[in-house]
C-alpha positions as CSV (number, residue, x, y, z in Angstrom):
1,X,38.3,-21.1,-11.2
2,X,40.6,-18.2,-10.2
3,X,44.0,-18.1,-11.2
4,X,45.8,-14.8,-9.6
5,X,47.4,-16.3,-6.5
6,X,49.1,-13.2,-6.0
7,X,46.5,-10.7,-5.5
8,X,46.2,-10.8,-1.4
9,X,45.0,-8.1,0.5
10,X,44.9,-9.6,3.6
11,X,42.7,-9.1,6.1
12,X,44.0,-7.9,9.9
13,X,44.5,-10.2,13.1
14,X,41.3,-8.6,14.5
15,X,39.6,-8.9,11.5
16,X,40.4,-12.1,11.6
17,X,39.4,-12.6,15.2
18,X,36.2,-11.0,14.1
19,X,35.2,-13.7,11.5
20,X,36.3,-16.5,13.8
21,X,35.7,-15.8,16.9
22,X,32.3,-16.9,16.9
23,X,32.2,-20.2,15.1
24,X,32.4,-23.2,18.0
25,X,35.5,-24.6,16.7
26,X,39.2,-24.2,17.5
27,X,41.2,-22.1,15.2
28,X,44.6,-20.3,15.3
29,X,46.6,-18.1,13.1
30,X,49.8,-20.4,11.6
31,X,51.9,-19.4,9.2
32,X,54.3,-16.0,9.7
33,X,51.9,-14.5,11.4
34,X,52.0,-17.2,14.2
35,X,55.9,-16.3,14.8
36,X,55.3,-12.7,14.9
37,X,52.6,-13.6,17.7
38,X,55.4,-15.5,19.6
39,X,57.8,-12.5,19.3
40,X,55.2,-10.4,20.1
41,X,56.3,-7.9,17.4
42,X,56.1,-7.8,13.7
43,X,59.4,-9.0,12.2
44,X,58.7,-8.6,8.7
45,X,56.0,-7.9,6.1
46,X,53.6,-10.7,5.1
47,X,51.7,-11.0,1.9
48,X,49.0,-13.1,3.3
49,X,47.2,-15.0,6.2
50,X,46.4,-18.4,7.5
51,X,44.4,-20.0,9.5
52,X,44.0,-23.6,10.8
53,X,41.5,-25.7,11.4
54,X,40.3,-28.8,11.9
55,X,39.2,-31.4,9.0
56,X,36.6,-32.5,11.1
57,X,35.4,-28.7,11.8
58,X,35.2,-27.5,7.8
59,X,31.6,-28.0,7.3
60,X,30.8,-25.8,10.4
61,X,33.3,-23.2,8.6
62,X,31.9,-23.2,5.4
63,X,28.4,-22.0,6.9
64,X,29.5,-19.6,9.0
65,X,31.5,-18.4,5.8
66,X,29.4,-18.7,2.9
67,X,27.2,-16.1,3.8
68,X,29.6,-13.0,3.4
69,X,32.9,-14.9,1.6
70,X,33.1,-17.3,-1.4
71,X,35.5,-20.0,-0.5
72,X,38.5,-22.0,-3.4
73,X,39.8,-24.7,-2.6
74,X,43.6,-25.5,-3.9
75,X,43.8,-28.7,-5.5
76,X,46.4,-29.4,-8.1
77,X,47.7,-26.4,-9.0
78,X,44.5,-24.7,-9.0
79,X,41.7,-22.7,-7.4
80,X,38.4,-23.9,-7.2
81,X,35.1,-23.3,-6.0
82,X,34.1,-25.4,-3.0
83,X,30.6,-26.2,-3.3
84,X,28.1,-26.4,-0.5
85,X,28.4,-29.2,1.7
86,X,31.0,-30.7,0.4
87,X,33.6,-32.3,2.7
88,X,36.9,-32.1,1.7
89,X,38.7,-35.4,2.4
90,X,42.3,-34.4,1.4
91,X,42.6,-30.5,0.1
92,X,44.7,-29.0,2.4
93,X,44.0,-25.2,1.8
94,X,40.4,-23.2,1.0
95,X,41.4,-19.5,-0.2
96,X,38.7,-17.2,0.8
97,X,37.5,-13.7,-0.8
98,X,34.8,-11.6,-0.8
99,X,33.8,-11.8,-4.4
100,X,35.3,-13.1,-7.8
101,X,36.7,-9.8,-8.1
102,X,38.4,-9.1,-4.9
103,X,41.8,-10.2,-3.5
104,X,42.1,-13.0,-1.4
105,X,41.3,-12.0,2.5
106,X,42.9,-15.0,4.3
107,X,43.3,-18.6,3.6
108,X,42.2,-21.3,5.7
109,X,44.4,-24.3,5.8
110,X,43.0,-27.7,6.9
111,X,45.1,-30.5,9.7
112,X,44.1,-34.3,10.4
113,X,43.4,-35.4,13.9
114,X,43.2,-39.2,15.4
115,X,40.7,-38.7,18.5
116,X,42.2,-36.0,20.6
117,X,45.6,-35.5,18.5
118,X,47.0,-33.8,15.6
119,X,48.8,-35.6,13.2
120,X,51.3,-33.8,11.2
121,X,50.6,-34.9,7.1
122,X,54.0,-35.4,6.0
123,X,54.9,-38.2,8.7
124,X,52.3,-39.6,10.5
125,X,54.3,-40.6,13.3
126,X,54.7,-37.1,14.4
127,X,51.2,-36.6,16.7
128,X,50.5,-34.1,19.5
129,X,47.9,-33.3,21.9
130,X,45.1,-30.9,20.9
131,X,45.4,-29.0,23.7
132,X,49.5,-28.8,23.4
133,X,49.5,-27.4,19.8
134,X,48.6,-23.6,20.2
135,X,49.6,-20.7,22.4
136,X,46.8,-17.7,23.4
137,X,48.0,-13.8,23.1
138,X,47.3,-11.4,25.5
139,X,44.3,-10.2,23.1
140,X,42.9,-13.7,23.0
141,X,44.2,-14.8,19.7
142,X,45.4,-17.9,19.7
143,X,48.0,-19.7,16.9
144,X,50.3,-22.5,16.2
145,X,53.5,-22.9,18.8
146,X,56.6,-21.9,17.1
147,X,57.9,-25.3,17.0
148,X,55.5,-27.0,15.4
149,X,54.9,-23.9,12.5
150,X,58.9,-24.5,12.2
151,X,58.1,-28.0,11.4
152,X,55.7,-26.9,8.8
153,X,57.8,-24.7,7.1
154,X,61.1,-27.2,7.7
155,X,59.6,-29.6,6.3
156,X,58.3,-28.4,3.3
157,X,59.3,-29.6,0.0
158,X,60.5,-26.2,-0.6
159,X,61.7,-24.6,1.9
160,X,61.6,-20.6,1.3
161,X,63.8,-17.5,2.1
162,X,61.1,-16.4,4.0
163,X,60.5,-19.7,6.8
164,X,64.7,-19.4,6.9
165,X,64.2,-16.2,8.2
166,X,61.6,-17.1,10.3
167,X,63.2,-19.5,12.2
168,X,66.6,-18.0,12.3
169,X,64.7,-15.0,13.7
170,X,63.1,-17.0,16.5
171,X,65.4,-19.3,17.4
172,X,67.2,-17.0,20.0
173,X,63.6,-17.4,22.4
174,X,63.1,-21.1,21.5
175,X,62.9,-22.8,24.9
176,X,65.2,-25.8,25.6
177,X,62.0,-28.1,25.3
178,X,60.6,-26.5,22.0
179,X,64.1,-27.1,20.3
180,X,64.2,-30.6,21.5
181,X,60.8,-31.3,20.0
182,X,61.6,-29.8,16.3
183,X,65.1,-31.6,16.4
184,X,63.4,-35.0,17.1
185,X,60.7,-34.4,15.2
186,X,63.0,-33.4,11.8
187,X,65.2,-36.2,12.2
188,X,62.1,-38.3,12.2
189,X,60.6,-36.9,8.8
190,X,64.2,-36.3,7.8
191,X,66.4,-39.3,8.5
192,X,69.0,-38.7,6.3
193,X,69.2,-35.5,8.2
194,X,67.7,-31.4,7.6
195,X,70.1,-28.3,7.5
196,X,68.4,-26.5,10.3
197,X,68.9,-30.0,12.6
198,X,72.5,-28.3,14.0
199,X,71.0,-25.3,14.8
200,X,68.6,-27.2,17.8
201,X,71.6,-28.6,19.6
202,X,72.4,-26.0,21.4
């Protein structure tokens, strides 16, 4: 068990791409990372890196991984190894470094799918198409659409400084249809209403 959450040294987008790149799964960077990919510039400084996968898809991860990595997952609070062959039913996020020593490299973060659709955890009647939930960049990397990494962060328990920044920083580019998306989807999760609701009206 590991307990230093804060000692990243994360790896690059092409390093990244080069671990991934070969497993025959669909991944793509999420987190801040994904809306700097969408601006197509870097907008601030991140402290770590995250990809997504499928649940269905972690086993296939773990072997490609296990050979060079050792993989935690996050469950409670805390950091644990993730044994071999075991499926992870609920954890969310698997941290990933190269030894017990070393900072952590890049995390891998785990969504739900019902046949060809993801679900989004926090309200289950949220769902998209597979093939309508990430964007490709110019280099081939592909990651989250804004709006839905916006839901992610939105809805949050705690939203951070950091995902107000993010959105307020994206916002401008958001396209009439990507708005309309994160406003219905927010007032679904949030029916009493969010804060960042007023924003998408425009």
């Amino acid at each position: 068990m590991r307990a230093d959450i804060d000692n990243w040294v994360p790896l690059t987008l092409s390093e990244i791409y080069d671990v991934f790149s070969e497993m025959p799964i669909k991944w793509f960077i999420a987190g801040g990372w994904a809306i700097d990919l969408h601006l197509e510039k870097k907008s601030r400084e991140h402290n770590d890196i995250d990809v997504s996968i499928n649940r269905k898809d972690q086993l296939i991860v773990q072997q490609f991984l296990k050979k060079n990595w050792l993989l935690y997952k996050a469950e409670k609070g805390k950091l644990i190894p993730w044994a071999d062959d075991e499926f992870l039913n609920s954890t969310i996020d698997v941290w990933v470094c190269k030894n017990i020593d070393s900072p952590w490299a890049f995390q891998i973060m785990l969504f739900d799918t019902e046949e060809s659709n993801w679900v989004y955890r926090r309200e289950n009647s949220i769902t998209r198409a597979m093939v309508e939930l990430f964007l490709m960049t110019t280099e081939g990397i592909p990651y989250l659409k804004p709006e839905v990494q916006l839901l992610y962060k939105a809805g949050s328990s705690k939203v951070r400084g950091k995902d107000v920044n993010d959105f307020q920083t994206i916002l401008p580019i958001l396209t009439a249809k990507e708005k309309e998306w994160l406003k219905e989807s927010l007032k679904k999760q949030f029916p009493e209403g969010h804060p960042w609701i007023k924003y998408l009206n425009h």
